[in-house]
C-alpha positions as CSV (number, residue, x, y, z in Angstrom):
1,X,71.5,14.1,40.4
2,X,72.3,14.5,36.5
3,X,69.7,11.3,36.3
4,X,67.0,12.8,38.1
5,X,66.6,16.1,36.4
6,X,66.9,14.3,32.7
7,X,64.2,12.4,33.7
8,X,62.5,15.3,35.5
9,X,62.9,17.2,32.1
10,X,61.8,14.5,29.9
11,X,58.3,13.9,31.6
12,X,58.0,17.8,31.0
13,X,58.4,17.7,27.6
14,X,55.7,15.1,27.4
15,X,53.5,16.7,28.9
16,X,53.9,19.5,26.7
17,X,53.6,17.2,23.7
18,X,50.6,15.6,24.8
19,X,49.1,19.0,26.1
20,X,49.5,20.4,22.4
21,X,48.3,17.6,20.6
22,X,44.6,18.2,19.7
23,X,42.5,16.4,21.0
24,X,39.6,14.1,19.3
25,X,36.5,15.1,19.8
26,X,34.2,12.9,21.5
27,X,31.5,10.2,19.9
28,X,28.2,11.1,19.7
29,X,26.1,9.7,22.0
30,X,24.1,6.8,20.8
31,X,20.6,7.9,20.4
32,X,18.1,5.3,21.8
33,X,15.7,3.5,20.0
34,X,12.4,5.3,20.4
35,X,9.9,2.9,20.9
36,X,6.2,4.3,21.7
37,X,3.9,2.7,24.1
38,X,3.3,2.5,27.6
39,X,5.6,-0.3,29.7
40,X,3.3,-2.6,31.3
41,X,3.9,-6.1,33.5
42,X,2.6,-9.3,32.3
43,X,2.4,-12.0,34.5
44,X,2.3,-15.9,33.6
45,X,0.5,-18.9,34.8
46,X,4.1,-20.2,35.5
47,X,5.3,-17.3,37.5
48,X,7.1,-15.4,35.2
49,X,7.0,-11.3,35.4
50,X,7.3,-10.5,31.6
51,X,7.8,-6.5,30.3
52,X,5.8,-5.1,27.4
53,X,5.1,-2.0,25.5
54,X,1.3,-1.8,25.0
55,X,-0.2,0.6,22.7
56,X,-4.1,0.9,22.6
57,X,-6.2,0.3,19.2
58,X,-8.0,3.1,17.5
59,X,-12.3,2.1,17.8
60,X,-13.2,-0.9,15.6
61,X,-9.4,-1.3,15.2
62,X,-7.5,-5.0,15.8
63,X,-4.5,-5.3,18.3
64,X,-1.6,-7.0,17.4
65,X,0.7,-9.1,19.9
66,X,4.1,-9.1,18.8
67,X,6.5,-11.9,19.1
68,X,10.4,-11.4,18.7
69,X,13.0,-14.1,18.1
70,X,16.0,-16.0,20.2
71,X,17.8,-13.4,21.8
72,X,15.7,-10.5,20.6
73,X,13.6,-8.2,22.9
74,X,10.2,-5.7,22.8
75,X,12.3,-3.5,20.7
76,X,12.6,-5.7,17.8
77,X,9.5,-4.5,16.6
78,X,10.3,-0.3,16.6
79,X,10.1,-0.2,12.9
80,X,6.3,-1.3,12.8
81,X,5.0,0.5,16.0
82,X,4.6,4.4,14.8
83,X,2.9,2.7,11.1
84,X,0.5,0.5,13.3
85,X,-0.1,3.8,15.1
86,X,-0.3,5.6,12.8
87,X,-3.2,3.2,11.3
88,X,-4.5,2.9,14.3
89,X,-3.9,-0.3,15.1
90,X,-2.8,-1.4,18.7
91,X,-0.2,-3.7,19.9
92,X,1.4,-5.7,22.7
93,X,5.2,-6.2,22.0
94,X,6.1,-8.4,24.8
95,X,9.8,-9.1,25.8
96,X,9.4,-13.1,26.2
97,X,10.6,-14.7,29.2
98,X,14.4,-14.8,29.7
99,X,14.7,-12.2,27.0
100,X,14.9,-7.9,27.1
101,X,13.4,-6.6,30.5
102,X,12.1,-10.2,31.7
103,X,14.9,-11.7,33.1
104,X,13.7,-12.3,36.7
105,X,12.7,-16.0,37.0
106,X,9.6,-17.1,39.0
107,X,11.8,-17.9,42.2
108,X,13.6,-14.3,42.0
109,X,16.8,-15.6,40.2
110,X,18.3,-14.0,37.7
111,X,17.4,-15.8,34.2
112,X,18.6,-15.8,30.5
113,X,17.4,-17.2,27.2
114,X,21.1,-18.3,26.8
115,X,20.8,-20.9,29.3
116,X,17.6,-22.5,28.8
117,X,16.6,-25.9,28.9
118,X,15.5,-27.2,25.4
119,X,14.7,-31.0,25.0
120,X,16.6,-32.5,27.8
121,X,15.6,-34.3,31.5
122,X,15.3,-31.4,34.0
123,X,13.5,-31.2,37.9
124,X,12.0,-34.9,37.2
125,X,10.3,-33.8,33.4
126,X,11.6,-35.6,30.2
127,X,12.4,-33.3,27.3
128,X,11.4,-30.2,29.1
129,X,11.6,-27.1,26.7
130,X,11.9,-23.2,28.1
131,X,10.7,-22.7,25.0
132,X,7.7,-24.9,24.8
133,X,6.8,-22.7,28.2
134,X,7.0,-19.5,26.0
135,X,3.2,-19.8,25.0
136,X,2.2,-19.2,28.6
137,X,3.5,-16.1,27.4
138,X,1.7,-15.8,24.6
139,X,-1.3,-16.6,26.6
140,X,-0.8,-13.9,29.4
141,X,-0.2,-11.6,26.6
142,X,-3.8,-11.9,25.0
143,X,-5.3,-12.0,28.8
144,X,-3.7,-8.7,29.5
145,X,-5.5,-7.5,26.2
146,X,-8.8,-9.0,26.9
147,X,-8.5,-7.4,30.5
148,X,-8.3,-3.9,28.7
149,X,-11.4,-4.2,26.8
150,X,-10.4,-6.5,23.3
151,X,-12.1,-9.3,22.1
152,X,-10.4,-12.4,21.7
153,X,-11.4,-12.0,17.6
154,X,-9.8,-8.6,17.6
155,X,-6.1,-9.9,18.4
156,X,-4.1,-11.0,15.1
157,X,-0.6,-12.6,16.2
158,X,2.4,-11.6,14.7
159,X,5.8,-13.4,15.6
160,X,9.3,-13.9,13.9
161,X,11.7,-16.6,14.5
162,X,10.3,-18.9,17.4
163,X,7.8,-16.2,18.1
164,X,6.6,-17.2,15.1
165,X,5.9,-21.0,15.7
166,X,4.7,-19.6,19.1
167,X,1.9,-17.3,17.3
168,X,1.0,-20.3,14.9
169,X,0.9,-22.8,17.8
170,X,-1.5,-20.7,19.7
171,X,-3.7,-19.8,17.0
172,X,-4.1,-23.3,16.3
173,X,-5.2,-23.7,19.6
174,X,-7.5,-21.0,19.4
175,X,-9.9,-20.7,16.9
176,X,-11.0,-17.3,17.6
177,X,-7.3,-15.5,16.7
178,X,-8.3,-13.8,13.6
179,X,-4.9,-14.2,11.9
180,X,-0.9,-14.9,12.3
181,X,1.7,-13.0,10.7
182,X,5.4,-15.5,10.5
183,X,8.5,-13.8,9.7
184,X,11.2,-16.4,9.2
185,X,9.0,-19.6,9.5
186,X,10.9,-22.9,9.6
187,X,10.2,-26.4,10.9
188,X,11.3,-25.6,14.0
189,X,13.1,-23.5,16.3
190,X,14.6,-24.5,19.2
191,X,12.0,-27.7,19.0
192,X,9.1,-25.5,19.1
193,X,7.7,-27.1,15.9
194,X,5.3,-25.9,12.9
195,X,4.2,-28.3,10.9
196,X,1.1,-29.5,12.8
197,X,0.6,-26.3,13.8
198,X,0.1,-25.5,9.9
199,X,-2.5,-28.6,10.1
200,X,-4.4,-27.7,12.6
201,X,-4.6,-24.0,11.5
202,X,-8.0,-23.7,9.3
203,X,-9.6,-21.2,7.2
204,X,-7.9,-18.0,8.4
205,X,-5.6,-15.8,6.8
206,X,-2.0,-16.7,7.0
207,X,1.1,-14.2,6.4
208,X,4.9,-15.8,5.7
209,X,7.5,-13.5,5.1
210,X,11.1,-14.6,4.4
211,X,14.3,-13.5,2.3
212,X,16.5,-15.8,0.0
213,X,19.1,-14.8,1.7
214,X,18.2,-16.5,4.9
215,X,19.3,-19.8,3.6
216,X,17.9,-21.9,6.0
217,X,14.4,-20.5,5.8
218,X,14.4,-20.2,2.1
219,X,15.1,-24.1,1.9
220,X,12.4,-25.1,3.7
221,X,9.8,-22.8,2.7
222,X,8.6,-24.7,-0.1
223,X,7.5,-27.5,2.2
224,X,5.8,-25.0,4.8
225,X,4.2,-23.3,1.8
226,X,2.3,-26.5,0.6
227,X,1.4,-27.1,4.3
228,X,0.0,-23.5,4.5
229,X,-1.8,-23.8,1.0
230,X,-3.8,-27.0,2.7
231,X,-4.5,-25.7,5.4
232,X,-5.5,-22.4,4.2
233,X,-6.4,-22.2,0.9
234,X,-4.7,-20.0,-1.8
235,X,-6.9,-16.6,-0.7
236,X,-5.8,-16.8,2.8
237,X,-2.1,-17.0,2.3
238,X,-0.2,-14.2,1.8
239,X,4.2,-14.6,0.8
240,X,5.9,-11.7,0.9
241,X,10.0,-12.1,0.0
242,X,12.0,-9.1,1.9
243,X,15.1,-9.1,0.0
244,X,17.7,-9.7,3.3
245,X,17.5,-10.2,7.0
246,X,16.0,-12.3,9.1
247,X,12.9,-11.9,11.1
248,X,12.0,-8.9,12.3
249,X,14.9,-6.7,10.6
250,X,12.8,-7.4,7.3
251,X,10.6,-5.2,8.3
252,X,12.1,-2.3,6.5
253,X,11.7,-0.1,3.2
254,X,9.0,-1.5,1.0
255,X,8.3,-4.4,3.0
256,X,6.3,-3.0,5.7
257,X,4.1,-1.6,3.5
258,X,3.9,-4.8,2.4
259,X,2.8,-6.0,5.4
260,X,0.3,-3.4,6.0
261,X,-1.1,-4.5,3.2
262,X,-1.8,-7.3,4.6
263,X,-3.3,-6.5,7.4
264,X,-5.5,-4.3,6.0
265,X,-6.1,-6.5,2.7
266,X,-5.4,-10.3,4.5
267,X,-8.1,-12.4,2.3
268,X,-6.9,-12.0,-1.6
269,X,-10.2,-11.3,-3.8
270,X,-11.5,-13.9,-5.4
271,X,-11.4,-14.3,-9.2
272,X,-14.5,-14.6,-10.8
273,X,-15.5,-16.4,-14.0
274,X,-18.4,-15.7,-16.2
275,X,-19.9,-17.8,-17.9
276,X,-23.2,-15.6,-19.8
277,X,-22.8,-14.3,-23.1
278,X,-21.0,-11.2,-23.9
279,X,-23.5,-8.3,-24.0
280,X,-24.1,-6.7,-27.6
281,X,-22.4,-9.5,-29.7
282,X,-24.1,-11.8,-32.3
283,X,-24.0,-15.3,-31.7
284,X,-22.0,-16.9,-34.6
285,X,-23.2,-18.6,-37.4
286,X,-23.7,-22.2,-37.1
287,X,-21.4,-22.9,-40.1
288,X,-18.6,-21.2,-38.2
289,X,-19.3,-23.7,-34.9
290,X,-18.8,-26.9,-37.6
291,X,-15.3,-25.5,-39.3
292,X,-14.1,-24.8,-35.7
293,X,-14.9,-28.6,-35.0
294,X,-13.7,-29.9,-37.9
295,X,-10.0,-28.0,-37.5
296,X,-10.1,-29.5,-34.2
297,X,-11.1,-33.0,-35.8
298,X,-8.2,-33.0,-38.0
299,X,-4.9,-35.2,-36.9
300,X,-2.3,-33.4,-35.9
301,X,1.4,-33.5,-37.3
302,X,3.9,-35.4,-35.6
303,X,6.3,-33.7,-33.0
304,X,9.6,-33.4,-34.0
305,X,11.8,-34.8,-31.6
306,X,13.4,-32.8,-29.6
307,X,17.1,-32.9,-29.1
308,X,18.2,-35.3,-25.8
C-alpha cells in the first residue's frame, strides 16, 4: 500500500515539474523557396514525364532553358528567375529526369537519379548511360518552347554541372542555339563528356563560370579554356570566377550581375587599331627619323647574368 501511493505521489510531482517548466517556443516554419513561373509537363521521346517552371519572354526577348546538376531540381535556379524577369527574359527550368518532380519512369515505376545506369551493360545495350538519355530532355525542353511561339535562335542554354555538358552537347548539335551558359564545366560528369562538344561548338558566344574553390573544376579549367578559345575565339568567350560554390549556388551577390552581363553583353567589343596619322600633329623632321634609327643601330650592352 505504502509502495503504491509513493509512486502515486512521485508521478504527481512530475507532473507538476514538467507542467511549470516553460515551455520552448516552437520553430518557425520554413518558408518555401518562391520560385515564379507556371508548372508545366514536358514529355520525352523516351517516355519520360518531366516537370518545369516556364516563364514567358518579354517581345523580342530570348528564353533561356535551365539545366540543374546531379541531384539538383527546377529550384536550383530561384536566384536567377525574378532578374531574368525582371529583364524580361523567359525561361524553362526543367527538373531533368529522375530528379525534383520527375520521378515517374516511362513504365509508371518510381525512379531516381541515385540509381541510374551510367556506363555499364543494361536490357541488351553496352555502356548505356541515364545520363547520356538526359538530352532527350534537353530536346523536349526546346520543343515545348518552339510549341509556344519561340524560335529555335531565340533559346540560349544555360546548365551547371552535367546540365552543363548537356547544354554544350546540344548546342553542338544544333547550330541555331544562339549561346550556352556552363557553370562548373569539367571533362566530364557522370561520362557525359565536353571536350568534343567544345570542338564542335563554332563561332557563338560561350559563358564558363567556376570558383577556385571547387578544386576539381578549377584544375581542369585551363584545359577546357584553351578548347573554348579554339573553338570560339577570344570575343565569344566570356570567364567569370564566383568566389565559392559549385554550380548553380554561384549564382549569388555580384555574380549574377555578372552573368547578366553576359547575356545582355555576350560578344566582347572588338579592339580597334589605327593606323592614320594623328590629326593636328606635324610630321617630324627627317633628321629625328635617322637619330631614332641610329640608337636603335647601336649594339647593345651585355646582360648581366642573372643569379641561378
Amino acid at each position: 500500500m505504502r509502495s503504491a501511493l509513493l509512486a502515486a505521489a512521485l508521478l504527481c510531482a512530475a507532473a507538476a515539474a514538467q507542467a511549470a517548466a516553460p515551455t520552448k517556443p516552437a520553430k518557425p516554419a520554413v518558408k518555401p523557396l518562391v520560385f515564379p513561373g507556371l508548372l508545366v509537363d514536358v514529355t520525352t521521346k523516351d517516355g519520360w514525364a518531366l516537370k518545369a517552371k516556364y516563364n514567358p519572354p518579354q517581345p523580342d526577348k530570348m528564353t533561356f532553358i535551365l539545366l540543374h546538376g546531379t541531384g539538383g531540381r527546377k529550384e536550383d535556379w530561384y536566384r536567377a528567375a525574378r532578374p531574368l524577369l525582371k529583364r524580361g527574359y523567359g525561361y524553362l527550368a526543367l527538373d531533368l529526369r529522375g530528379h525534383g518532380d520527375s520521378r515517374t519512369a516511362p513504365d509508371g515505376k518510381p525512379a531516381t537519379w541515385r540509381k541510374f545506369v551510367v556506363d555499364k551493360d543494361f536490357n541488351g545495350i553496352k555502356k548505356y548511360n541515364e545520363y547520356l538519355n538526359m538530352m532527350a530532355d534537353v530536346e523536349a525542353g526546346i520543343a515545348y518552347l518552339v510549341a509556344q511561339g519561340a524560335s529555335e535562335e531565340s533559346i540560349g542554354l544555360i546548365g551547371a554541372d552535367v546540365g552543363s555538358s548537356l547544354a554544350l552537347r546540344y548546342a553542338a548539335l544544333h547550330p541555331k542555339a544562339p549561346m550556352v551558359g556552363m557553370l562548373s564545366p569539367r571533362m566530364q560528369y557522370q561520362s557525359v563528356t565536353t571536350v568534343n562538344a567544345l570542338r564542335a561548338y563554332k563561332d557563338r558566344p560561350l559563358l564558363m563560370m567556376y570558383s577556385e574553390a571547387d578544386k576539381t573544376t578549377a584544375k581542369e579549367f585551363p584545359i577546357l579554356q584553351r578548347f573554348a578559345v579554339t573553338a570560339t575565339g577570344e570575343r565569344k568567350l566570356t570567364v567569370v570566377v564566383a568566389p565559392t560554390e559549385h554550380g548553380a549556388k554561384m549564382l549569388r551577390g555580384p555574380v549574377i550581375g555578372q552573368l547578366f552581363d553576359w547575356i545582355e553583353n555576350p560578344v566582347k567589343p572588338e579592339v580597334l587599331v589605327s593606323t592614320e596619322t594623328a590629326e593636328g600633329g606635324t610630321p617630324a623632321p627627317a633628321e629625328d627619323y635617322e637619330e631614332e634609327d641610329e640608337a636603335e643601330a647601336a649594339p647593345a650592352a651585355p646582360d648581366t647574368p642573372s643569379a641561378q
